[in-house]
C-alpha positions as CSV (number, residue, x, y, z in Angstrom):
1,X,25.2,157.8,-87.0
2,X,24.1,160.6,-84.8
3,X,21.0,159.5,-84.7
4,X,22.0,156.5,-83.2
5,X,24.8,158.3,-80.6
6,X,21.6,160.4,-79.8
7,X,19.5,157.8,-79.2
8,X,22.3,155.9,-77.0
9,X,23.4,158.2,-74.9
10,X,19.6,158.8,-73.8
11,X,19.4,155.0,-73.2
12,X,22.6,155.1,-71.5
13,X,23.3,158.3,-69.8
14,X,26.0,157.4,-67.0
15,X,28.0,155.8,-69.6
16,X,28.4,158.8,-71.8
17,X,28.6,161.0,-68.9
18,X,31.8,158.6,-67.8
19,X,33.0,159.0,-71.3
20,X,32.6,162.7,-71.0
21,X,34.9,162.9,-68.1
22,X,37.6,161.0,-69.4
23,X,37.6,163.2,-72.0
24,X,38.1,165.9,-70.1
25,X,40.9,164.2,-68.5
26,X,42.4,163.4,-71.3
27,X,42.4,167.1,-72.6
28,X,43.6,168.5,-69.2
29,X,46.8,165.7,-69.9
30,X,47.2,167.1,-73.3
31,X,47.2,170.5,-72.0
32,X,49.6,169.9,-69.1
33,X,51.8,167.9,-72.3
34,X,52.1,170.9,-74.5
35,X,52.4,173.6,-72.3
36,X,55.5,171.7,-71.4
37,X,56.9,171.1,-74.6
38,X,56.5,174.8,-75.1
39,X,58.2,175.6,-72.1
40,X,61.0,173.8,-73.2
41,X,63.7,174.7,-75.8
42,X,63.1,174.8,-79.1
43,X,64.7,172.2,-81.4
44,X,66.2,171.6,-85.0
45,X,63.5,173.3,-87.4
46,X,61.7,170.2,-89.4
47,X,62.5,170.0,-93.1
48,X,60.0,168.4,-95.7
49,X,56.5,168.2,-93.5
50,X,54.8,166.5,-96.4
51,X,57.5,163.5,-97.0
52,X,57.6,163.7,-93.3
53,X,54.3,163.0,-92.3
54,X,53.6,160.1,-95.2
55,X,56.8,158.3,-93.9
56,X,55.7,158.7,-90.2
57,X,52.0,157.0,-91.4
58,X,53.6,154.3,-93.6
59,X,56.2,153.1,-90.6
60,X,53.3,153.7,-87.7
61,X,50.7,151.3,-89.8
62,X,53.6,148.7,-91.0
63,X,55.6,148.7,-87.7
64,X,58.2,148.9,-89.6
65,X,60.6,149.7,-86.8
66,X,59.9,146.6,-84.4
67,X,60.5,144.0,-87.6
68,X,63.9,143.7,-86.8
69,X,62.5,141.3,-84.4
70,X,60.3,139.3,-86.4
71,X,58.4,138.0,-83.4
72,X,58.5,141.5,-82.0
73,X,57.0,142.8,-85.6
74,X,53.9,140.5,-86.0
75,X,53.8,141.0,-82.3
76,X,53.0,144.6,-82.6
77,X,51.1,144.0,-85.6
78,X,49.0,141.8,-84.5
79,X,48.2,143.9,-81.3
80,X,47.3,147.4,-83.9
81,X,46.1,145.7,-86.0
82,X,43.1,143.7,-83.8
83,X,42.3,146.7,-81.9
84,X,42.2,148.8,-85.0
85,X,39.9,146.5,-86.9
86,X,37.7,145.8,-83.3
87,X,37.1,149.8,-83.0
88,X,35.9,149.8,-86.8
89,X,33.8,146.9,-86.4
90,X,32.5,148.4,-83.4
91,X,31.6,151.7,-84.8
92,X,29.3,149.9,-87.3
93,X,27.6,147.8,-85.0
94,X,26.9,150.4,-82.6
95,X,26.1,153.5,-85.4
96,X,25.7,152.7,-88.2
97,X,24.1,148.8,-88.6
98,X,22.7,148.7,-84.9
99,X,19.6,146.6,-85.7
100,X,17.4,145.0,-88.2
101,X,18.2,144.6,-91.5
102,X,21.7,146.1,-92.1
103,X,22.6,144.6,-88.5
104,X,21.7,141.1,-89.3
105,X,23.5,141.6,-93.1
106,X,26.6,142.9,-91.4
107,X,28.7,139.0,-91.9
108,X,31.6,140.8,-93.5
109,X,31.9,143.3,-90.3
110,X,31.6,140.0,-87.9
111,X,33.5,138.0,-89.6
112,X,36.8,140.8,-89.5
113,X,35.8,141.3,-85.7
114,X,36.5,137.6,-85.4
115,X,39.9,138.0,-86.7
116,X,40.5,141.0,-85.1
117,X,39.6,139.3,-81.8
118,X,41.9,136.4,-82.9
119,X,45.1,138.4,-84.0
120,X,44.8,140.6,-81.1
121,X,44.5,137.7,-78.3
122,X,47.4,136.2,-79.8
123,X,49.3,139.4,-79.9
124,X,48.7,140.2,-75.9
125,X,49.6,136.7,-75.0
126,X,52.6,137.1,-76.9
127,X,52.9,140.5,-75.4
128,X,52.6,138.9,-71.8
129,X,54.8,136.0,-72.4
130,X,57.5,138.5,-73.2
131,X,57.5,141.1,-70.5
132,X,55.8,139.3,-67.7
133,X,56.7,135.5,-68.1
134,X,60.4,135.8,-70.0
135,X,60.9,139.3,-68.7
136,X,63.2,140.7,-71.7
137,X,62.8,143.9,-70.4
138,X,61.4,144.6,-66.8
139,X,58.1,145.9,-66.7
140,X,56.1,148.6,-64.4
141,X,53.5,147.7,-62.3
142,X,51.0,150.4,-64.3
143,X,52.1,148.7,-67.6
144,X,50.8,145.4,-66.6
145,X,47.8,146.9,-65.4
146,X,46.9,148.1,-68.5
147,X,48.1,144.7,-70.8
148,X,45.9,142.9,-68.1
149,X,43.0,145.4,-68.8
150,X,43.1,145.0,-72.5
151,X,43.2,140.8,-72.2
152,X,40.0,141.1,-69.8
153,X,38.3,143.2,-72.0
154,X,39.3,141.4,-75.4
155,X,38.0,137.9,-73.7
156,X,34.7,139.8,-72.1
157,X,34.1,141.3,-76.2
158,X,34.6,138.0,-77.5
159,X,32.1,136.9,-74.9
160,X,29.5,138.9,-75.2
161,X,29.9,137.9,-79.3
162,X,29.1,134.6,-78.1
163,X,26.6,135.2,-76.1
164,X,24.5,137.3,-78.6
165,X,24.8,134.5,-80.9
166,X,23.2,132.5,-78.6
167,X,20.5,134.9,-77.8
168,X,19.5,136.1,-81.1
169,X,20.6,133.8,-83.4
170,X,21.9,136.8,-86.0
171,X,22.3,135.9,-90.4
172,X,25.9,137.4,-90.0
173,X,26.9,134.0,-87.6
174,X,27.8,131.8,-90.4
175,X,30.1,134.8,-91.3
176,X,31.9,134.5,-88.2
177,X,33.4,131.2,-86.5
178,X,34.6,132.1,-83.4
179,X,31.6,134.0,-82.5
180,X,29.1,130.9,-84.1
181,X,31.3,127.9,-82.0
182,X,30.9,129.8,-79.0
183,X,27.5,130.8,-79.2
184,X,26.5,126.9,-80.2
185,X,28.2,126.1,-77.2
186,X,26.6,128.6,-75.0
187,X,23.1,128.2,-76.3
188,X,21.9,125.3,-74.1
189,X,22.1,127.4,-71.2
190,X,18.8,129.3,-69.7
191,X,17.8,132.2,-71.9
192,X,17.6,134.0,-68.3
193,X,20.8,133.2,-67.8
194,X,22.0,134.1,-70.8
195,X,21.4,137.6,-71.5
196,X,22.5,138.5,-67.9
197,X,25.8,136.8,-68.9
198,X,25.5,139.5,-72.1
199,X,24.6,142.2,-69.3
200,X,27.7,141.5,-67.4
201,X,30.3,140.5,-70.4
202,X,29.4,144.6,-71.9
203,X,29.7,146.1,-68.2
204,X,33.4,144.1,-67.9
205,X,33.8,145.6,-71.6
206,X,33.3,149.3,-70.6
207,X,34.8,149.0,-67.8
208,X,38.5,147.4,-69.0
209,X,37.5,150.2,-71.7
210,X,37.3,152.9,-69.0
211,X,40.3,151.8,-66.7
212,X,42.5,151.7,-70.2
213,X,41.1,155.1,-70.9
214,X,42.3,156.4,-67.8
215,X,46.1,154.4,-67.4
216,X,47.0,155.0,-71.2
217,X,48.7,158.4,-70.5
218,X,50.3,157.2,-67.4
219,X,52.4,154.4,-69.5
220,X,54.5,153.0,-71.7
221,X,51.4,152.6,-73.7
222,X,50.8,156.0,-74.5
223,X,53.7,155.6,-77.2
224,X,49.9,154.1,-79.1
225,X,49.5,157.9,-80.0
226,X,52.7,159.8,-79.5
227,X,54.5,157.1,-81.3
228,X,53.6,158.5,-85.0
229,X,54.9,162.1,-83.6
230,X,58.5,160.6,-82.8
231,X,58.2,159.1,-86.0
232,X,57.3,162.5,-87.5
233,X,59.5,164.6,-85.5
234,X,63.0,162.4,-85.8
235,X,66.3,163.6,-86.3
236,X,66.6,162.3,-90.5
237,X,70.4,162.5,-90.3
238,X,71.8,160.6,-87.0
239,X,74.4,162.2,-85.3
240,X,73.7,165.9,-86.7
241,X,73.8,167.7,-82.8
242,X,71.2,170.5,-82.2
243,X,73.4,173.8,-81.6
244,X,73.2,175.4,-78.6
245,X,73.0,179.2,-78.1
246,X,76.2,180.0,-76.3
247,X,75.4,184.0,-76.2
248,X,71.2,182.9,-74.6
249,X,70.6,182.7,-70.9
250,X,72.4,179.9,-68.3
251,X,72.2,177.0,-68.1
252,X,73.8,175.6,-71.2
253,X,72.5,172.7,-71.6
254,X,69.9,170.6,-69.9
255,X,69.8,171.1,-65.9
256,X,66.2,170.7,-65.4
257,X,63.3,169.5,-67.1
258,X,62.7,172.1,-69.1
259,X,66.0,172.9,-70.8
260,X,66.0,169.7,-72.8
261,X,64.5,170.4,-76.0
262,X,60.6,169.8,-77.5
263,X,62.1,166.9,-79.3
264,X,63.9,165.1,-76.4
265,X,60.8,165.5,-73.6
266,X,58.8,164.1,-76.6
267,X,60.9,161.0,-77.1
268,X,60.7,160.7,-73.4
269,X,57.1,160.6,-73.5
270,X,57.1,158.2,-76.4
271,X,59.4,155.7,-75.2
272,X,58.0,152.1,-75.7
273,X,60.8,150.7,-73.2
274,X,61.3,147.9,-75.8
275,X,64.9,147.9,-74.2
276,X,66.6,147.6,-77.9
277,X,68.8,150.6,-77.4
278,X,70.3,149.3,-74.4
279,X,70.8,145.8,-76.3
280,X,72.1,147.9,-79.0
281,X,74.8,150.0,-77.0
282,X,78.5,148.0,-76.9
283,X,78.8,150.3,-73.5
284,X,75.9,148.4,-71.9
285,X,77.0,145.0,-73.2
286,X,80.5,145.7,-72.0
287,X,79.4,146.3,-68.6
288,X,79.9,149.8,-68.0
289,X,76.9,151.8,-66.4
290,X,75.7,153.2,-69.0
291,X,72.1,152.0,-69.9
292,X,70.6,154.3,-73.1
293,X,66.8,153.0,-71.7
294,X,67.5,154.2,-68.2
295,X,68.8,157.7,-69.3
296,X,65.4,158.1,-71.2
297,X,63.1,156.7,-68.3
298,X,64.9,158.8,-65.5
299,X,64.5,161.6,-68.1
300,X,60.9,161.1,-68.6
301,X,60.1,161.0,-64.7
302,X,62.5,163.7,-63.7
303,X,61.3,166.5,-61.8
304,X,62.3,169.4,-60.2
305,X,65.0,169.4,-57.9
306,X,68.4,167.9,-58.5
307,X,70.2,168.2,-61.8
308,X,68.9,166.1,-64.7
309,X,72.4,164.7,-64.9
310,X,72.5,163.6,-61.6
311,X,69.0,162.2,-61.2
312,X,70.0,160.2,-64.6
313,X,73.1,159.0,-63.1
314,X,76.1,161.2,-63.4
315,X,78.5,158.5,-64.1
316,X,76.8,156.5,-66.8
317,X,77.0,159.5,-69.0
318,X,81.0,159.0,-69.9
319,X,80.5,155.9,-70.7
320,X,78.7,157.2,-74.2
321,X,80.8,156.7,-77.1
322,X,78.4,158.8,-79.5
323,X,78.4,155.8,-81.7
324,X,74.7,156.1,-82.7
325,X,73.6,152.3,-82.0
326,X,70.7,153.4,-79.9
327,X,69.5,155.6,-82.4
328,X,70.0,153.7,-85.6
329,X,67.5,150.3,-83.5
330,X,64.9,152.4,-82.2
331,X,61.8,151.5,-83.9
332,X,60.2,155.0,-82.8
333,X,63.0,157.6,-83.6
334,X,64.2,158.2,-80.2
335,X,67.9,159.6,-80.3
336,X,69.2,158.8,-76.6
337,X,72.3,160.4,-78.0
338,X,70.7,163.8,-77.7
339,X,70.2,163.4,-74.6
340,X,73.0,162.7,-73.1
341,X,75.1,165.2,-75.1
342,X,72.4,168.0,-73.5
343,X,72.9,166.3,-70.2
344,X,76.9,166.7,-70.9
345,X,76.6,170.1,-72.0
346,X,75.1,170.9,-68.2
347,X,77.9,169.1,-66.5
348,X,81.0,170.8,-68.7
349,X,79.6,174.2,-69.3
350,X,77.5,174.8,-66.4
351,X,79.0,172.3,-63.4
352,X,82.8,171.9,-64.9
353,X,82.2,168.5,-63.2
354,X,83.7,166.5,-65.8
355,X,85.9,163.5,-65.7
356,X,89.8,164.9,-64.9
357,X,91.6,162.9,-68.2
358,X,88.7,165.0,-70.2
359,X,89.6,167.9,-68.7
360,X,93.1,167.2,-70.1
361,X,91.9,166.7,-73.3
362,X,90.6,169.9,-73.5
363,X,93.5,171.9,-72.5
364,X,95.3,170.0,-75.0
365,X,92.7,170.3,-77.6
366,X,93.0,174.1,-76.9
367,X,96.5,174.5,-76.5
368,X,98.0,172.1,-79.1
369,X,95.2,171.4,-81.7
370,X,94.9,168.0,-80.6
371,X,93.6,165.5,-77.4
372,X,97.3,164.0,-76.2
373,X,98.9,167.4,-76.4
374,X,101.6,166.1,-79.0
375,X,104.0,168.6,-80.9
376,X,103.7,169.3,-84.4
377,X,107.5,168.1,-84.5
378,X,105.7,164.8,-83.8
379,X,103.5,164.6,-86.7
380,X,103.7,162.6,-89.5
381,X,102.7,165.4,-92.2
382,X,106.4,165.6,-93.5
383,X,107.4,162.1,-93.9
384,X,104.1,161.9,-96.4
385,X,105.7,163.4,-99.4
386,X,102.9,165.7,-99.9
387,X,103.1,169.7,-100.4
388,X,101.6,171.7,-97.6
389,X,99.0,173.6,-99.3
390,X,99.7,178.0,-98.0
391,X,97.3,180.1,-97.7
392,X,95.8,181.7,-101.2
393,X,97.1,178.3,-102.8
394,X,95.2,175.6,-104.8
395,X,94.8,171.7,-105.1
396,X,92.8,169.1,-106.6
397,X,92.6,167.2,-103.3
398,X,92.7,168.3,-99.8
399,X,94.4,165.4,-97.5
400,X,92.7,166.1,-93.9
401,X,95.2,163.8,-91.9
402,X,93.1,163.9,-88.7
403,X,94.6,163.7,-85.1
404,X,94.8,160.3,-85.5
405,X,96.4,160.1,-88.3
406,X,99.0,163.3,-87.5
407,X,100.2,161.6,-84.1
408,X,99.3,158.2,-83.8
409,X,101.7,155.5,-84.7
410,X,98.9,153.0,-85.2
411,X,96.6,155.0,-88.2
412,X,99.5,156.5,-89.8
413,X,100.0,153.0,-92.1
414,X,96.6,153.7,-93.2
415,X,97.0,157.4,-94.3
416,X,100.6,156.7,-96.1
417,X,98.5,153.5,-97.7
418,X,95.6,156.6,-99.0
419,X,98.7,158.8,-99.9
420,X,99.9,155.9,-102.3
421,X,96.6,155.2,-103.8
422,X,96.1,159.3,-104.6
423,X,99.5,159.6,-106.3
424,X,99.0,156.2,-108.0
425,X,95.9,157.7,-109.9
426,X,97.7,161.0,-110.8
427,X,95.4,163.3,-108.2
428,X,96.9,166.7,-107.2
429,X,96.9,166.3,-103.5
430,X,98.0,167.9,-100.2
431,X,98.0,168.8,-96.6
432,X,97.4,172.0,-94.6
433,X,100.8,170.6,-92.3
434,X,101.0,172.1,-89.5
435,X,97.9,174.4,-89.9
436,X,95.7,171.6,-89.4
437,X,94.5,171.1,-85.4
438,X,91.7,169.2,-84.2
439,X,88.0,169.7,-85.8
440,X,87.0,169.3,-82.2
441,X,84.3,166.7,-82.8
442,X,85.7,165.2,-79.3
443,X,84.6,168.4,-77.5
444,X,81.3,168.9,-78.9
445,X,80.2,165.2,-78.3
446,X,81.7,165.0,-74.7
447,X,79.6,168.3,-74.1
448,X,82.1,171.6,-74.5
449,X,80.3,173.6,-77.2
450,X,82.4,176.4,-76.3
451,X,85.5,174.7,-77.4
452,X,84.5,172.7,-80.4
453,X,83.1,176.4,-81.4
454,X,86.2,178.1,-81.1
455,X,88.0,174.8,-82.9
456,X,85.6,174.9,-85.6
457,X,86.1,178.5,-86.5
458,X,89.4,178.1,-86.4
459,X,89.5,175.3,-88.8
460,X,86.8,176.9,-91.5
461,X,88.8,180.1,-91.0
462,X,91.9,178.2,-92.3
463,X,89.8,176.1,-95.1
464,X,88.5,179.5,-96.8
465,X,92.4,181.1,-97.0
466,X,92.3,178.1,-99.2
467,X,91.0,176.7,-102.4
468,X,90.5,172.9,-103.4
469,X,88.2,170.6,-105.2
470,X,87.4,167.7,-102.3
471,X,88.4,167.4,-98.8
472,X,89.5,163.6,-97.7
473,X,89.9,162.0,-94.6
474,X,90.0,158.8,-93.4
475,X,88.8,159.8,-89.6
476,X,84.4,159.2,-89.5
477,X,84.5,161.9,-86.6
478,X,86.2,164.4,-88.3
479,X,84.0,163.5,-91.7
């Protein structure tokens, strides 16, 4: 094999030397990448590399994520895997069975470049007919560039395949169709003709291979290699916030580039704008302004300047109900979420430029232990029948009744209906009464950290004073 990329690069030196400076490109990218991931904050640590990196592989190579649309799926599929088998077959070709003997026994290797030619055709055409002709999700200019510079290229290989049947009449032909039908259609041409054709259909080759080279890390198509590090790198239980250092340096929270974390600039970076979030999010389909892909593509062209919050559109970021939709559909591991809670965290902690009915929730969460500000001679902890569990006191079951379930009129049926079903099977239960305020799950997702810190203390501190064998609620946020 070296022998052969010896040999070639003497025969073709400008080539190489092209190659060799896309390279460096590529490197300089790569450099410019990590030094600002490590100039960013630092994330969740990541538990289980091993399982981690086999389940990252296995959902890269199965495309696992983009099956939930099946024509999305074999889209994808079909796309990988033609280009995947078209560089292996054209490592052998080129390296290792260049010529003579093992060239013309190489059928098997032709014959899955066929294919590959075939699956991968199909793919972009299904590819184009998607974002360019039914436009499901609006695509950049540099994008179709680069889907235009793989169909030119794919066509000019299949070309040349052609044409060398035509030339050279190889053994390995009856192994592959495509390339035989074309070349016996080809082959009545002028020899002359011919193998300039073959000239020209390998310069179009390297060139489409060149211009891809050098528009792959300015796209949507980079997520080809950054992909499998989303994948890698994801969050394994949605929803689980990364904490933020309250007692480190301002901001808190992400005002500029940097201060979002390693994870969040990488999911940026690795967004394949499929636009399944933002199909996903019940915001989005209501209406509202919220639009999960637009937070993650102003995030990944932010620069310098104003405040990521604002330059992602300020008001779109209330609309966020934290229900995980986004996350649970993307097919690469991206947690918009994350995001917008860092982009929250900037506005409330940093900016105090939150909504004004938020800022009364958090007086009230901080004065009376719950979002309407409601008296505990308006909760419904008396009328349940259950004894209020003191300090230094024990219980088989611990009934967290939730703000919802303390003040509102509307899940108070349901909690009486859970009471009922505990003393029906003879469980020991009760209630902290009126030592129970607010877990403050609504602060920490809207973006006060300080708050939901203090509320969570507060709350642990009052769970240790007492003992008990399993802690129910009916509330998912406070779960």
């Amino acid at each position: 094999m070296w022998t052969e990329i010896i040999y070639s690069s003497g025969v073709y030196p400008l080539l190489y030397l092209l190659w060799g400076a896309v390279g460096v490109y590529w490197l300089l990218l790569a450099g410019l990448g990590v030094r600002a991931l490590v100039r960013s904050r630092p994330g969740r640590p990541l538990d289980r590399p091993g399982r981690r990196a086999l389940e990252a592989v296995g959902e890269a190579l199965a495309q696992r994520g983009t099956w939930r649309s099946r024509l999305g799926g074999a889209m994808h599929l079909a796309i990988m895997g033609g280009w995947l088998l078209i560089v292996i077959g054209f490592v052998v070709t080129h390296y290792l069975a260049p010529r003579g003997q093992p060239w013309q026994a190489s059928g098997l290797v032709h014959a899955l470049l066929d294919a590959a030619a075939v699956l991968g055709l199909v793919g972009l055409l299904v590819a184009g007919w998607r974002r360019h002709l039914r436009r499901d999700v609006p695509a950049a200019p540099l994008d179709t560039g680069l889907w235009a510079l793989l169909l030119v290229t794919l066509l000019a290989g299949i070309a040349a395949q052609g044409l060398l049947v035509a030339i050279a009449v190889p053994v390995w032909r009856r192994a592959a169709p495509v390339s035989r039908m074309l070349g016996g259609i080809l082959s009545g041409a002028p020899e002359t003709t011919l193998r300039a054709a073959y000239g020209w259909a390998w310069s179009v080759v390297h060139a489409g291979l060149l211009g891809m080279a050098i528009l792959l890390p300015l796209t949507k198509w980079r997520h080809v290699l950054l992909a499998p590090v989303a994948l890698l790198t994801r969050h394994r239980r949605l929803g689980r916030l990364a904490p933020l250092d309250l007692d480190g340096p301002e901001p808190y929270g992400a005002l500029r580039p940097e201060d979002l974390t390693r994870k969040e600039r990488l999911d940026a970076w690795a967004c394949t704008r499929c636009g399944r979030c933002s199909a996903a999010c019940p915001a989005t389909e209501a209406g509202r302004a919220l639009d999960p892909l637009a937070i993650v593509g102003a995030l990944e062209a932010a620069r310098g300047g104003a405040p990521l919050a604002i330059q992602a559109g300020e008001g779109a970021l209330w609309d966020c109900t934290t229900c995980l939709a986004c996350a649970e559909v993307c097919p690469v591991g991206i947690s918009p979420l994350d995001m917008i809670v860092d982009l929250r965290r900037e506005r409330v902690l940093d900016a105090a430029a939150m909504p004004a009915p938020l800022a009364d929730v958090y007086r009230n969460l901080d004065r009376r232990g719950n979002p309407w500000g409601q008296t505990e001679e308006g909760a419904v902890a008396g009328s349940l029948g259950l004894p209020v569990l003191g300090e230094g006191e024990a219980c088989e079951v611990l009934v967290w009744m939730g703000c919802m379930g303390r003040h509102d009129p509307r899940a108070q049926a349901a909690l009486r209906a859970l009471v009922a079903v505990l003393r029906h099977t003879g469980v020991q239960a009760a209630t902290l009464g009126g030592a129970e305020r607010c877990c403050g799950d609504a602060a920490r997702r809207t973006g006060n950290e300080y708050l939901w810190g203090a509320l969570a203390e507060e709350t642990a501190d009052t769970l240790r004073a007492r003992q008990f064998e399993r802690l129910v609620s009916l509330c998912p946020h406070c779960v």
